[in-house]
C-alpha positions in Angstrom: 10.1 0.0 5.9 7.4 1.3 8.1 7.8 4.7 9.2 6.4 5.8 13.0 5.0 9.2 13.7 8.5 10.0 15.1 10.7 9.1 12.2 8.2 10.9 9.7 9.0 14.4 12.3 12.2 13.8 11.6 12.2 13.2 7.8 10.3 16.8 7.7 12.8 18.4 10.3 15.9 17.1 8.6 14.6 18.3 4.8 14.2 21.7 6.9 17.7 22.1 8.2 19.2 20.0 5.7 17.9 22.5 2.8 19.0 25.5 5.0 22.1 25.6 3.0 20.6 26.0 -0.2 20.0 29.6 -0.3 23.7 29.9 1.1 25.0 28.1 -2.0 22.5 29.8 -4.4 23.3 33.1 -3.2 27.1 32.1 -3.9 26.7 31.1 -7.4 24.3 34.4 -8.1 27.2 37.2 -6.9 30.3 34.3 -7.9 31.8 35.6 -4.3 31.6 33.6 -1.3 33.8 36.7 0.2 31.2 36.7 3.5 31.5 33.2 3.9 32.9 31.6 7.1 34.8 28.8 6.1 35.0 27.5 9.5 31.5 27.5 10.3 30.7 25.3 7.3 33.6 23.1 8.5 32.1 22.8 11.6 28.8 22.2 9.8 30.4 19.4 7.4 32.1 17.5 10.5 28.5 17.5 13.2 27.0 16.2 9.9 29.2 13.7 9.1 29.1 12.7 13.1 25.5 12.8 13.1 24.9 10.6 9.7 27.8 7.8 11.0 24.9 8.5 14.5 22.1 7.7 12.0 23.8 4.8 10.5 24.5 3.2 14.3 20.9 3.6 15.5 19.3 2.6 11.8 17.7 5.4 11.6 16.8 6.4 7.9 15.4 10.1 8.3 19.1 11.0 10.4 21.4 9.3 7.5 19.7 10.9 4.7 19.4 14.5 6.1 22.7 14.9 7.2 24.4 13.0 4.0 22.1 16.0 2.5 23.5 18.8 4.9 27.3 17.5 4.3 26.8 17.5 0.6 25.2 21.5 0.6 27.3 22.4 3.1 30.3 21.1 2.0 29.3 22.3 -2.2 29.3 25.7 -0.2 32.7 25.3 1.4 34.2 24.5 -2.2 33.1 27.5 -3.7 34.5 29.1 -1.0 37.6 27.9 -1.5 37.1 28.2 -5.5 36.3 32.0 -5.5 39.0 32.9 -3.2 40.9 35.9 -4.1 38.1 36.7 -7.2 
């Protein structure tokens, strides 16, 4: 696989938004309350990802599939413990 100068700015942009939801999660493990949490959003979140990586898959690009299966992983592990710590 050869990579263009276009798909290596998007390798770098994707590990930068996809990695966004790290602290989220982190954060949510740390205080075990995801009280503050918008479940929502991060369904929102889960479902443009899921569009963007099936987008990704379409056009072949690798940087677009593995960023956003990346994001919907995060994303989603923080809309689990969401759901996990309700009510704690």
């Amino acid at each position: 696989m050869q990579l263009d100068m276009a798909e290596g700015i998007g390798l770098i942009a994707g590990a930068i938004g996809s990695f966004a939801f790290a602290p989220q999660a982190l954060k949510i493990l740390r205080d075990n309350s995801a009280e503050d949490v918008s479940a929502v959003t991060y369904s929102m979140v889960c479902g443009g990802a899921l569009l963007w990586f099936a987008y990704g898959v379409m056009k072949g690009s690798p940087a677009i599939m593995l960023w956003n299966a990346v994001a919907v992983v995060l994303a989603g592990a923080v809309l689990i413990l969401k759901f996990r710590l309700r009510g704690r």
